[in-house]
C-alpha positions as CSV (number, residue, x, y, z in Angstrom):
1,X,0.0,0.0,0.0
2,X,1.5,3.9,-0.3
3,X,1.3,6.5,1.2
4,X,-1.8,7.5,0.0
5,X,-3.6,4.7,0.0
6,X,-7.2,5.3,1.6
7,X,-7.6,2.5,4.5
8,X,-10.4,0.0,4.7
9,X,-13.6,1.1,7.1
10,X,-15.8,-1.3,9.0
11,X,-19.3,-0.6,10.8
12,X,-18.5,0.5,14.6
13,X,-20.1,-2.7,16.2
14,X,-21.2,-2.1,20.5
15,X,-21.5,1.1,21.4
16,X,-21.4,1.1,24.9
17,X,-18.5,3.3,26.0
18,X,-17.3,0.0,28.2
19,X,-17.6,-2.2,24.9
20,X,-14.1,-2.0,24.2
21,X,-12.7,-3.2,27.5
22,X,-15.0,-6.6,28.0
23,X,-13.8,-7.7,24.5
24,X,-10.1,-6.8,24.9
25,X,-8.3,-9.5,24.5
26,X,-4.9,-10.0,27.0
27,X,-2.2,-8.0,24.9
28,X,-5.4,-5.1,24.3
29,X,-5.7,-4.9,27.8
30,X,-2.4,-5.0,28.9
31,X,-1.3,-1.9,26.6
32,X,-4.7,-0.1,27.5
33,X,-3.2,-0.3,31.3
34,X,0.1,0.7,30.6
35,X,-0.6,3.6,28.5
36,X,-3.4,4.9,30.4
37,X,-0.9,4.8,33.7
38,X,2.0,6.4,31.6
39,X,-0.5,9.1,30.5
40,X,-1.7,9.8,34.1
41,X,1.6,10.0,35.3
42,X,2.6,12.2,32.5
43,X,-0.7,14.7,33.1
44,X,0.7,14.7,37.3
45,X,4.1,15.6,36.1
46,X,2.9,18.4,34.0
47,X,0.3,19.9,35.7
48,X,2.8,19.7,39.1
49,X,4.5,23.8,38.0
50,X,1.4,25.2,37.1
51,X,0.0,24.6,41.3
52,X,3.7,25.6,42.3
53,X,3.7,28.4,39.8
54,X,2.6,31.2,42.9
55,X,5.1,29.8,45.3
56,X,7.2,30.1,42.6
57,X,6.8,33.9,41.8
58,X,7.2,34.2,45.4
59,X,10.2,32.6,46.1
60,X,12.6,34.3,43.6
61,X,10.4,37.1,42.8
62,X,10.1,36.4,39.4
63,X,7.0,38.1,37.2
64,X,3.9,36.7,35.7
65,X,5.3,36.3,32.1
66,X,8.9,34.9,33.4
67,X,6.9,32.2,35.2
68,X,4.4,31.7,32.5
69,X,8.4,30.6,30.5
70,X,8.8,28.0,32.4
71,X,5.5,26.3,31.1
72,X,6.1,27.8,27.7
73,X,9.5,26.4,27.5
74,X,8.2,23.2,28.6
75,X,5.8,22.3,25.7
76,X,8.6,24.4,23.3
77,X,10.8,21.1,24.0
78,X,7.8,18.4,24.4
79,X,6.9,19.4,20.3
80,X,11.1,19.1,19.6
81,X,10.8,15.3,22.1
82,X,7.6,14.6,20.4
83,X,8.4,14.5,16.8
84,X,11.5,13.1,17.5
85,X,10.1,10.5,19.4
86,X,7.4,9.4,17.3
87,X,10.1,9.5,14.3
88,X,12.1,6.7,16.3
89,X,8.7,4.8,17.4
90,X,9.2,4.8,13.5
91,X,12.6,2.8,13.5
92,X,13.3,0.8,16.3
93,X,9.1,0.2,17.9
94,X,6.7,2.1,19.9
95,X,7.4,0.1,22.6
96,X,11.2,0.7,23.6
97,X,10.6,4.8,22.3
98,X,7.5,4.7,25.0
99,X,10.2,3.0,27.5
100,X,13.2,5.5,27.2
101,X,10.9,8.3,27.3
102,X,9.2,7.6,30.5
103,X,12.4,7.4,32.0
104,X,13.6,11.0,30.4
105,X,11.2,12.7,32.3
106,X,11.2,11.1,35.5
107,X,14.5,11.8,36.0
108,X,14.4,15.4,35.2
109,X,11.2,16.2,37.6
110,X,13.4,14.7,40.3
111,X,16.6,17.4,39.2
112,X,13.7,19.9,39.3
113,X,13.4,19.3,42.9
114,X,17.1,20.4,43.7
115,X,17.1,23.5,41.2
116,X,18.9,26.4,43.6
117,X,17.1,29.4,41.2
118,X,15.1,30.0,38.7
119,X,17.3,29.8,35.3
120,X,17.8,26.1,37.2
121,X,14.4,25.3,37.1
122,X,13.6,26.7,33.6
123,X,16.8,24.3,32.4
124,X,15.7,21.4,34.1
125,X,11.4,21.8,32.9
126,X,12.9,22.2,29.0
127,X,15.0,18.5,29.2
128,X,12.0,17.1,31.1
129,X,9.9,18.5,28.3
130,X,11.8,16.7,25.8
131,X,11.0,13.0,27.2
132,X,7.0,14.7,28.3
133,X,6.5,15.4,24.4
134,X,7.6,12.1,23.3
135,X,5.4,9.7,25.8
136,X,2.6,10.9,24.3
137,X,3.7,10.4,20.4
138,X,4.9,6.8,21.6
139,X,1.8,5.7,23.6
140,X,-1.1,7.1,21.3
141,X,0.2,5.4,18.4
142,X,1.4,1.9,20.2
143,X,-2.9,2.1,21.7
144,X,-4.0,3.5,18.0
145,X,-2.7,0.2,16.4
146,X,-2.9,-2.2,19.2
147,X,-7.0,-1.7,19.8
148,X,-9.7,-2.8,17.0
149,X,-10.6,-0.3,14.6
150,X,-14.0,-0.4,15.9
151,X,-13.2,0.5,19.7
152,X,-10.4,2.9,18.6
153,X,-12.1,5.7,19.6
154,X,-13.5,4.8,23.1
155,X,-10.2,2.6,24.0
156,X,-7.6,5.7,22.8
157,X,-10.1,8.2,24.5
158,X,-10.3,6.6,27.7
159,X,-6.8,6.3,28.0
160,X,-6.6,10.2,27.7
161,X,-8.6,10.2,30.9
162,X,-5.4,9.0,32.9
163,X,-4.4,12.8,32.1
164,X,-7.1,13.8,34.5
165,X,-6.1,11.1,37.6
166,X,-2.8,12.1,36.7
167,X,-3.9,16.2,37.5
168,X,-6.2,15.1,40.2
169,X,-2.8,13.4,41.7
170,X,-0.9,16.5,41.6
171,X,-3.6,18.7,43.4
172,X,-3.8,15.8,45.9
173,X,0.1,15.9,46.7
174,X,-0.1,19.6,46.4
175,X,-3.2,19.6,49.3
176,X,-1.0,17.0,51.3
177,X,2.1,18.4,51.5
178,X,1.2,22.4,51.3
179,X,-0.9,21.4,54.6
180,X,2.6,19.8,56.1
181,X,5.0,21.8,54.8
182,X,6.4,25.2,54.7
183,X,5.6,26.2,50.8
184,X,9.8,27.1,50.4
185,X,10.4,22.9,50.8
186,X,6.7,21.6,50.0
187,X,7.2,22.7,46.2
188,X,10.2,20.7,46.4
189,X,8.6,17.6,46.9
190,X,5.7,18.0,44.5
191,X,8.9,18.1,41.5
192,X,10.0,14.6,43.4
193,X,7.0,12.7,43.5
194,X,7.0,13.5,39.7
195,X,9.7,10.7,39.6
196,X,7.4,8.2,40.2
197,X,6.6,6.9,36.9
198,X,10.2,5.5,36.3
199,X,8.9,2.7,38.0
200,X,6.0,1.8,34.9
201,X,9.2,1.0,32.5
202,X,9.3,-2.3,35.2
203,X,5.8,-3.6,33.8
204,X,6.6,-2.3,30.2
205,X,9.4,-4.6,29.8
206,X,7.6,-7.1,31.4
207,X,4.1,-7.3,29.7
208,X,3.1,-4.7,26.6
209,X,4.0,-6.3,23.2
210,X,4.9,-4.2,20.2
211,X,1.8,-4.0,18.0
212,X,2.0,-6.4,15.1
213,X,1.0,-4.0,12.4
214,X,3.3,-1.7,13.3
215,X,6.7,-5.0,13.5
216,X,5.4,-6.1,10.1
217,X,5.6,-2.1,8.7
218,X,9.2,-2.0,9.7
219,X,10.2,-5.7,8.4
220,X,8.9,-4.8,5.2
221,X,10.4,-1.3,4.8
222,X,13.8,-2.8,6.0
223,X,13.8,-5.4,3.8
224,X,12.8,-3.0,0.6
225,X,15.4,-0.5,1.9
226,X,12.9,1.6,2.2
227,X,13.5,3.0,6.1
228,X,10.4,6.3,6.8
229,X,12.2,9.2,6.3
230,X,11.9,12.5,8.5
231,X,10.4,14.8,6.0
232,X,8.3,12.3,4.4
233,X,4.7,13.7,6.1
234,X,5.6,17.0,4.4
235,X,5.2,15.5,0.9
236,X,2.7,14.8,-1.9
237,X,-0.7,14.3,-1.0
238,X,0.0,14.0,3.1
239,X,1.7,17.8,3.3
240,X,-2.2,18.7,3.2
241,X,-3.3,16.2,6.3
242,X,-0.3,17.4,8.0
243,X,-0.8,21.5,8.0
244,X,-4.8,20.6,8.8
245,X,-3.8,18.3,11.6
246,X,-0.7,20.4,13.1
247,X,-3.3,23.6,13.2
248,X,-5.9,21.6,15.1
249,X,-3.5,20.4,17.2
250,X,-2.0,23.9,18.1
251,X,-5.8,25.5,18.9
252,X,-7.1,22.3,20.8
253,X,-3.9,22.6,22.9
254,X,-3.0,26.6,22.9
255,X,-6.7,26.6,24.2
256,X,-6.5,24.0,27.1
257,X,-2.3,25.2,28.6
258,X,-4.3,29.3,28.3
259,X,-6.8,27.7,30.8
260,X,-4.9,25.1,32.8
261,X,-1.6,26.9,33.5
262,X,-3.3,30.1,34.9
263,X,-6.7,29.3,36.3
264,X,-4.9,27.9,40.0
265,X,-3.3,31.6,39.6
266,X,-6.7,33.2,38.6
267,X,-8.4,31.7,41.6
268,X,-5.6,32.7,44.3
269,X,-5.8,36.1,42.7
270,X,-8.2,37.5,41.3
271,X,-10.6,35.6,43.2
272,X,-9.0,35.5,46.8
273,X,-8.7,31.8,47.7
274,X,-6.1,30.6,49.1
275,X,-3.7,27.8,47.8
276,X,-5.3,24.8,49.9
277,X,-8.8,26.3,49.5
278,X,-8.6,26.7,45.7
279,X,-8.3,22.9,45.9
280,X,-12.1,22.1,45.6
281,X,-12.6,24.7,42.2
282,X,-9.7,22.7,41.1
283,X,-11.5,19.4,41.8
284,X,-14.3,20.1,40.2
285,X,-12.7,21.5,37.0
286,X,-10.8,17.8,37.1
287,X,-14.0,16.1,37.8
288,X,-15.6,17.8,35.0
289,X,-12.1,16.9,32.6
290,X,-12.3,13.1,33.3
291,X,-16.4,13.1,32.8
292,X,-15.4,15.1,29.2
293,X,-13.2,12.3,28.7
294,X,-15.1,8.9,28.8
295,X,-17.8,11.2,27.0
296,X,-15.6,12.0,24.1
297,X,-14.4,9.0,24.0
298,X,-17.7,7.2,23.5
299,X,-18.6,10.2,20.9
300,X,-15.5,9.3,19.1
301,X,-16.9,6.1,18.1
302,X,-20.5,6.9,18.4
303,X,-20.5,10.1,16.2
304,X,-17.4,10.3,14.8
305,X,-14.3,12.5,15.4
306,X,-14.7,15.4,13.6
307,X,-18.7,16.0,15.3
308,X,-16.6,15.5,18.9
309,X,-14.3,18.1,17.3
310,X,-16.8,20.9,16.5
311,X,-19.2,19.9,19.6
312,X,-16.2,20.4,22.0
313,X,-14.8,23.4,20.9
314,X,-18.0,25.7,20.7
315,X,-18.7,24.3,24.0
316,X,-15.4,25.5,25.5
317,X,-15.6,28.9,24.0
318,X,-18.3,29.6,25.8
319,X,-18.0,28.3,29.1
320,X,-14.8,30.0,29.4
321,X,-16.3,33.2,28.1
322,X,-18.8,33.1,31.3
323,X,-16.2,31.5,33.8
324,X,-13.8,34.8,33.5
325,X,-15.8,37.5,31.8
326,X,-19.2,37.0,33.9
327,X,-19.5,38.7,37.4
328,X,-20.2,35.2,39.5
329,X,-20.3,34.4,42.8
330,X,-17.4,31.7,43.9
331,X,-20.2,29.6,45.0
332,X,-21.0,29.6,40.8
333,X,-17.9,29.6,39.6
334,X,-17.5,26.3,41.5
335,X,-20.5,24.7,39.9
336,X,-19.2,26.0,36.0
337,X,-15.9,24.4,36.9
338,X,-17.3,21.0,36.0
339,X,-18.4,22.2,32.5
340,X,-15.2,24.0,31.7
341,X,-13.1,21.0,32.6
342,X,-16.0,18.9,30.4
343,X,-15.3,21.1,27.3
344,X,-12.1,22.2,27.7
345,X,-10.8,18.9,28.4
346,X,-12.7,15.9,26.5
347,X,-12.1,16.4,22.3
348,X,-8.8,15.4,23.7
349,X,-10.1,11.9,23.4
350,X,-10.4,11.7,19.6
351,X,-7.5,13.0,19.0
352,X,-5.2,9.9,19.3
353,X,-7.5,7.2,17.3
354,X,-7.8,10.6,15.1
355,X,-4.3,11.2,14.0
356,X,-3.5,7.4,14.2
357,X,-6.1,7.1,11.6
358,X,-4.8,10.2,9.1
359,X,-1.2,8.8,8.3
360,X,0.1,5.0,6.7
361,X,1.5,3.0,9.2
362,X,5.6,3.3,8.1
363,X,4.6,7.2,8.6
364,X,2.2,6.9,11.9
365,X,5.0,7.7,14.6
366,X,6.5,10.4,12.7
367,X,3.2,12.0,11.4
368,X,1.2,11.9,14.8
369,X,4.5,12.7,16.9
370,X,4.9,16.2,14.7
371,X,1.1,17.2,14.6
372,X,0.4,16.7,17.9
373,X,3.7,18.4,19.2
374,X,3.7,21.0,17.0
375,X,0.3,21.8,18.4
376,X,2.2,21.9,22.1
377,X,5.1,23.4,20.1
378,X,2.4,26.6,19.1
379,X,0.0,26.3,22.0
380,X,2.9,26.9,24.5
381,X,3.2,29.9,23.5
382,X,0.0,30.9,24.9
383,X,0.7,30.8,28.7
384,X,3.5,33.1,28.2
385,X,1.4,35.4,25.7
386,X,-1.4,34.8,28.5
387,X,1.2,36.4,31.5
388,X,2.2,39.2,29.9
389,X,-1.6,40.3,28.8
390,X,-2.6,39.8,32.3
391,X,-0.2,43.1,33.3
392,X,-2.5,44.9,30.8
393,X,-5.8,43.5,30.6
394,X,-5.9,41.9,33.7
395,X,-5.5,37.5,34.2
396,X,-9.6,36.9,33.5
397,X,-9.4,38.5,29.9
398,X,-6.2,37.7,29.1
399,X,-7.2,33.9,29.5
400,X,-10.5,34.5,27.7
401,X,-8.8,35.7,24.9
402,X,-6.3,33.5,24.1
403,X,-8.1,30.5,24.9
404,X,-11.1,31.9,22.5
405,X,-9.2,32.3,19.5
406,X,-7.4,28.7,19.9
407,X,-10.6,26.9,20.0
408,X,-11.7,29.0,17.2
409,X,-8.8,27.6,15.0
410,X,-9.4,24.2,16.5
411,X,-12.9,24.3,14.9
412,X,-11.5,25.3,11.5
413,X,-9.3,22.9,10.9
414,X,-11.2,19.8,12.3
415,X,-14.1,21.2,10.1
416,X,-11.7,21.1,7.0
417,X,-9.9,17.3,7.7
418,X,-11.9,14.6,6.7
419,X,-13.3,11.6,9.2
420,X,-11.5,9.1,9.9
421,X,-14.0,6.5,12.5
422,X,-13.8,2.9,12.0
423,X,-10.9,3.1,9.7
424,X,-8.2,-0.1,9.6
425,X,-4.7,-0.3,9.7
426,X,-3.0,-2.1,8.1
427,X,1.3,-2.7,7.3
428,X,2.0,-1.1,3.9
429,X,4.4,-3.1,1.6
C-alpha cells in the first residue's frame, strides 16, 4: 500500500463506551493499562509547576510572564521530544521509544526538585519536556494500532482520561504536602514525587508487546530498503493532512495550557482563595475533565471525530467566556468548573484514534509525533502570551482571549480534515 492509499472502514459494532474493555483481549488490555498509567503519570508531572507556579513567583520574585516561560518552554521542547520520538517509534518500535521516554522525564522532575534558582528550574522543565512530548507520540500510536478499529475511539479516548487522575494526583500531593510543609520545601517535593513513573518501565518490559501491524511495517520497509524518512509527512498528498492536523493540534492545545496553567493563579488572585482552599474549584474542573473524557471517547466512536471536534470546541468557547468574563459568585464559579473541565478537556479523546487514523502506518509515529507536538510546540506559546496580557488587561481577559481564539482555529481545521472513524490499519508493503 502507499502513502496515500485510503484505509479499509468497517461498521462501529457495540457502542457502549465500556464495549471495548469486556472484548479486549490480554495483549489489548495490557497496553490499554500501561498507556493509560503512563498518561496519568505524564498529566501529574505536567500539571505539578502550574500549582507551584505562585510559590514560585514568590520565592525568587520572578513576574507573571517569566513564570508563564517555564511552562512555555516546557511544551517548546515536548513538540522538539515529540516528533523526535514518534520519528524513532518509526525505527526501532513504539514500545522501547514509550520506555526510554518515561524514563527521560522522570529523571528530570526529580533534578527539578534540587534547582537552587530559577534559570535552574527553567533548564531542568525544558529536558523534562523533551521525554514529556515524546510519551505521548509513543503511547497514542502503540494504543492507536494495538486496539480494534471499531473501539479505537473509546479505548484511545479513555486512555486520555489517565491525564485527568494524573492532574487530580498533583492537586492531591499539592493539598498533602502544602498542609505539612512550609511552601519554600513543599514545592520541592511535588517536583520529586513527579519521579514516580520510572517505576512503569518495570511492567513495560515485562508485559506490553509491540503491535504487530506496526513490527510487520518496519520488516517490510527494511527489507525494501525503504527506512520512513523525517520529512516524508511534508510530501505529496499528506503535506495537506499534515498542515490541517498540526493547526488543530495547536488550537485544541494553545486553548486548554491558556486555561490550565493560569486558572490555579486566577483563583488565588483575582478571586482570593487561598492555595489549599482553591483545591475544591480545582476538583471540580478535574472532575468535569475526566467526565469530558469517557464522554468523548464514547462520541468518538459513536458520532465520529470530527462532530466531537466541532461539539467540544463551541462548548469551550463559551463556558470560558462566562467563567472569567461573567460577574459570579465563587459559589458559581464552583458549579461552571465542572463544565469548563467537560469542554475544555474531552475532544482530547479523539485525538489519538484521530491522528492514528490520518497517516500510513511506516509514517504513523512520525506523522502523529509532529502534529500533535507541533500543536504543544504553538500552544505553548499561549501561557507566556497569557502572562504578559494579564499586566495589561488583567489575568480573567487575558485567558478569555487566548483560549477563544485557539478553540476557534481548533474548529476550522477539524471542520476542513476529513473523518476518519472505523478506519483499519494495516502494514504497507
Amino acid at each position: 500500500m502507499s502513502a496515500t492509499t485510503e484505509p479499509r472502514a468497517v461498521a462501529v459494532e457495540d457502542a457502549s463506551l465500556a464495549a471495548f474493555y469486556r472484548d479486549m483481549t490480554a495483549p489489548e488490555r495490557r497496553t490499554f493499562w500501561a498507556c493509560a498509567t503512563g498518561w496519568a503519570l505524564d498529566g501529574m508531572d505536567f500539571m505539578i509547576y502550574p500549582l507551584v507556579i505562585g510559590t514560585i513567583i514568590k520565592l525568587w520574585s520572578v513576574d507573571a510572564g517569566t513564570a508563564g516561560l517555564a511552562a512555555t518552554v516546557t511544551l517548546l521542547a515536548s513538540a522538539l521530544g515529540g516528533w523526535l520520538a514518534g520519528y524513532l517509534a518509526d525505527r526501532i518500535g513504539r514500545v522501547r521509544t514509550l520506555q526510554l521516554t518515561i524514563l527521560w522525564f522522570s529523571a528530570f522532575s526529580l533534578v527539578c526538585a534540587f534547582a537552587q534558582d530559577f534559570t535552574q528550574l527553567l533548564i531542568a522543565r525544558a529536558l523534562l519536556g523533551l521525554g514529556f512530548g515524546g510519551e505521548w507520540a509513543a503511547g497514542a500510536v502503540l494504543m492507536g494500532e494495538t486496539i480494534r478499529a471499531q473501539y479505537r475511539g473509546r479505548a484511545v479516548g479513555s486512555v486520555q482520561s489517565g491525564w485527568a487522575v494524573g492532574w487530580g494526583l498533583a492537586v492531591l500531593a499539592q493539598a498533602v504536602l502544602f498542609s505539612w510543609l512550609p511552601p519554600e520545601t513543599a514545592w520541592r517535593w511535588m517536583f520529586a514525587v513527579g519521579a514516580l513513573p520510572a517505576l512503569l518501565v518495570l511492567y513495560l518490559r515485562a508485559y506490553v508487546e509491540e503491535p504487530t501491524v506496526a513490527a510487520e511495517s518496519r520488516a517490510k520497509a527494511r527489507a525494501a530498503g525503504d527506512d520512513p524518512a523525517i520529512w516524508e509527512i511534508f510530501s505529496g498528498p499528506l503535506l495537506r493532512t499534515t498542515v490541517l492536523a498540526a493547526l488543530a493540534a495547536t488550537g485544541c492545545q494553545g486553548g486548554y495550557y491558556a486555561v490550565t496553567t493560569w486558572l490555579p493563579r486566577f483563583l488565588t488572585t483575582e478571586r482570593g482563595l487561598s492555595v489549599v482552599s482553591s483545591t475544591g474549584y480545582l476538583a471540580a474542573l478535574i472532575v468535569g475533565s475526566f467526565a469530558g473524557y469517557l464522554v468523548g471517547a464514547w462520541l468518538a466512536d459513536r458520532l465520529g471525530r470530527r462532530p466531537l471536534f466541532l461539539i467540544f470546541s463551541l462548548g469551550a468557547i463559551a463556558v470560558i467566556l462566562a467563567y472569567t468574563q461573567l460577574p459570579l459568585s465563587n459559589a458559581v464559579l464552583w458549579v461552571l468548573g465542572f463544565p469548563l473541565g467537560f469542554f475544555a478537556s474531552g475532544y482530547f479523546s479523539g485525538m489519538g484514534a484521530f491522528l492514528t487514523e490520518l497517516y500510513p502506518t511506516r509514517l504513523r509515529g512520525s506523522g502523529q509525533g509532529f502534529c500533535y507536538n507541533f500543536g504543544r510546540g504553538v500552544g505553548a506559546l499561549f501561557p507566556t502570551f497569557v502572562g504578559y496580557l494579564s499586566a495589561q488587561v488583567g489575568l480573567a481577559s487575558a485567558i478569555a482571549v487566548f483560549a477563544g481564539a485557539a478553540y476557534g482555529v481548533f474548529f476550522l481545521a477539524a471542520f476542513a480534515l476529513p473523518e476518519t472513524r472505523g478506519r483499519v490499519l494495516e502494514a504497507e508493503g
